[in-house]
N, C-alpha and C positions, 0 to 999 in steps of 0.2 A: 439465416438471420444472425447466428450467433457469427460469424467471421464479418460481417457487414457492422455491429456493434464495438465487434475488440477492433474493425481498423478504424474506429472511433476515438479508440485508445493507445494504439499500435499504431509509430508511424511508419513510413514508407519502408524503412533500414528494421523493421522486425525492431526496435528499441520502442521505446515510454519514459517519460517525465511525469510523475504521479505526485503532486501535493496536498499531502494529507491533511485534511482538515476535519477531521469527524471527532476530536479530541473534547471537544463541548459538550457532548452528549453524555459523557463519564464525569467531565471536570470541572465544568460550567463554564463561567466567561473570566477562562485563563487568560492571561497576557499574552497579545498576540491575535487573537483569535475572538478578543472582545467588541471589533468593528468590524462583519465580515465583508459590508461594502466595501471596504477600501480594501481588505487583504484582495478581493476576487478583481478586483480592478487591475493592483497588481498581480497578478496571478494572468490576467489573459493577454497583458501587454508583454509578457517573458520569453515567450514561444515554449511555455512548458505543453504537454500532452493532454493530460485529464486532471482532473478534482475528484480527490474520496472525502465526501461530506456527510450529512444528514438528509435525511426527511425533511428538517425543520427549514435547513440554509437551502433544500432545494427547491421546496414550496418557494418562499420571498426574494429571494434571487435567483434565482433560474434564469430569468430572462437577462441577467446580467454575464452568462457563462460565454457566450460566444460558441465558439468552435472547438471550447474544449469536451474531451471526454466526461461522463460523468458518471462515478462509482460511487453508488449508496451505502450507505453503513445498515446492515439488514441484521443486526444483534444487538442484545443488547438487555439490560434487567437491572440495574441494579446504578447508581453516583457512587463518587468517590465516600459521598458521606456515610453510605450502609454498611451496619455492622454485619450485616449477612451477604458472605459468597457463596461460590460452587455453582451457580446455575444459568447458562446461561439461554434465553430465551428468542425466536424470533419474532422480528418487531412490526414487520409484513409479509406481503407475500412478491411473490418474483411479480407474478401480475398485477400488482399495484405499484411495482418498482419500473413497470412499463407502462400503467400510465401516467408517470412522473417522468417518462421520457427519459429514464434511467439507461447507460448501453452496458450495465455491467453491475450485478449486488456483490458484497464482500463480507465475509462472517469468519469468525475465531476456529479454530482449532488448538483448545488450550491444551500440548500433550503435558502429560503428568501433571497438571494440576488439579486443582478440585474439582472446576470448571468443566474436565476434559469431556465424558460423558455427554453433557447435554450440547457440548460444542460441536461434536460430533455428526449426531445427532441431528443437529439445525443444518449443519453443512449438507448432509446425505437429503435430509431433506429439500433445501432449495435445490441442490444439482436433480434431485427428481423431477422437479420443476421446470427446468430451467430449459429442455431440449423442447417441451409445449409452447414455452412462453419468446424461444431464440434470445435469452437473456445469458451470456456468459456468467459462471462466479469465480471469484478469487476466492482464496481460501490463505487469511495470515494465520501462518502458521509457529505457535510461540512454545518453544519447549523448556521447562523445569527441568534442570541437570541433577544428575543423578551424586556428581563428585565436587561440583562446588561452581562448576564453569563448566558453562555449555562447550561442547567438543563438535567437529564437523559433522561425526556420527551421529551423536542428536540431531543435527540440522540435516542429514542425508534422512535418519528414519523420520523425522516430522514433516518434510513434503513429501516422501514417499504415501505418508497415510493421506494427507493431504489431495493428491491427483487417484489414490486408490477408491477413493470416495465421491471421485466426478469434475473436483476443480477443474477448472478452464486453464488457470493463471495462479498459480502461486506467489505470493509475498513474504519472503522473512528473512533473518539476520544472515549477514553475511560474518563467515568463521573460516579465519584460515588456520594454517598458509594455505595459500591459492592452490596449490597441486592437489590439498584432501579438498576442499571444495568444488575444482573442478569434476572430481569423482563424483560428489553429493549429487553437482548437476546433472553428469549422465545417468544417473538414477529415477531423474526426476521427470518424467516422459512430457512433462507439459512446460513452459516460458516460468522463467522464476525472477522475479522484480524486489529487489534488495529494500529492505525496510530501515528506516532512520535510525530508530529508539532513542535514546534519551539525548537530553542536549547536548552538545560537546560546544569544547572551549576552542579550541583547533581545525580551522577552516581545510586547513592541507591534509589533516589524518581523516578528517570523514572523505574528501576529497578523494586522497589517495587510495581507502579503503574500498570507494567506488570503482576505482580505475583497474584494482585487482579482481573484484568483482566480475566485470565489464568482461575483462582479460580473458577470464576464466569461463565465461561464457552465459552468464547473467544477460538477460533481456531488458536491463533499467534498472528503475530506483522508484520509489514510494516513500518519498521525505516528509516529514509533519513539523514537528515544534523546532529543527533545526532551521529550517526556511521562514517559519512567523516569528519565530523568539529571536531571531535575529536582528541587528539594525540595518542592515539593509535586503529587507526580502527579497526585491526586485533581481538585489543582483547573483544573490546565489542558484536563481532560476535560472537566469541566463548562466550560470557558470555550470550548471550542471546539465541545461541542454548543450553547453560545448562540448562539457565531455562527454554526455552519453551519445550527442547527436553531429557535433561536430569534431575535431581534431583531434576528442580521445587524450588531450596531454593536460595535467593539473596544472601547470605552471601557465597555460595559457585560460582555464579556469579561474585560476585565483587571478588573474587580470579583472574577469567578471566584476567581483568582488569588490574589489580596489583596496 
């Protein structure tokens, strides 16, 4: 069951187009992400892969998804507004993320941070789950550097802990250059899906970044506030299924774009 879910999310080329949307649940109704009719409207017209949403966006629009993949946000404890971290919680269980018609839950592994423990924790727990229920997990994997900037090394040890623990599918920062990344990956016995993080100003360097990524042996991308903060979301979809899924080249990418 679980391979019959991930080629849910997985297309035919072993690649994924993942647009994050579960950023509401922490941040409330950010820009962007404050109409989700119309973001998921656009979102299934793109020929991206899957959606990583909510509970809440999968209750009331569900039936809006189409044919995309759908990854749940399964953590969670606390708004931007609480003066209290370190903890984080799950927010169901794998069997309730199946019958929400879920093909796939996703949870934190926060390393070095306060967080990291109960991240842990929740991870080891749904993957215990998860071969009962044939529900795959991701596991985003976000690590606190030790010297100032995260190194490839942090990125090779935090999916390392990350598939030690059961993940299906890894998610997190792409660090080069490409050659020590390439290592990180072969380290990383499971599919790793490059994560966005913060907005950027420059369409070619997240672009580019991707393409090293790709190069290097990355399985996709798991984009969030760069695709809705954008002014034109539509086309950054379509510009990042070219490159993950068609020609591979930015320059024919930022055509997407315009």
């Amino acid at each position: 069951m679980k391979k019959i879910r991930l080629n849910h999310i997985m297309a035919k080329d072993g690649r994924t187009v993942i647009i994050a949307c579960d950023h509401a649940g922490f941040l409330g109704p950010v820009k962007g992400l404050d109409q989700p009719e119309k973001l998921i409207n656009t979102l299934v017209g793109s020929g991206v892969d899957a959606i990583l949403t909510t509970r809440g966006i999968a209750q009331r629009y569900g039936s809006l998804f189409g044919r995309l993949g759908v990854i749940l946000r399964a953590d969670g404890g606390s708004s931007c507004a609480s003066p209290v971290t370190g903890t984080l919680s799950r927010l169901f269980s794998v069997e309730n993320a199946c019958q929400m018609g879920a093909d796939a839950v996703i949870c934190m592994g926060m390393i070095g941070f306060p967080e990291e423990p109960s991240s842990l924790q929740n991870l080891a727990a749904f993957t215990a789950e998860s071969d009962r229920w044939g529900v795959p997990v991701i596991a985003e994997m976000l690590v606190k550097p030790k010297e100032g900037h995260t190194t490839s090394e942090d990125i090779t040890f935090a999916m390392r802990i990350g598939v030690e623990l059961g993940a299906d599918l890894i998610k997190a920062s792409y660090i080069g250059p490409m050659k020590s990344y390439k290592k990180a990956l072969q380290s990383c016995y499971r599919p790793v899906v490059v994560l966005g993080g913060e907005k950027v100003k420059n369409d070619r360097d997240m672009l580019q970044n991707i393409y090293e990524a790709l190069d290097a042996g990355a399985s996709g991308v798991a984009i969030g506030r760069n695709v809705w903060q954008h002014a034109n979301p539509g086309g950054v979809c379509r510009a990042l299924v070219e490159l993950v899924h068609g020609s591979g080249e930015v320059d024919k990418a930022l055509k997407e774009i315009g």
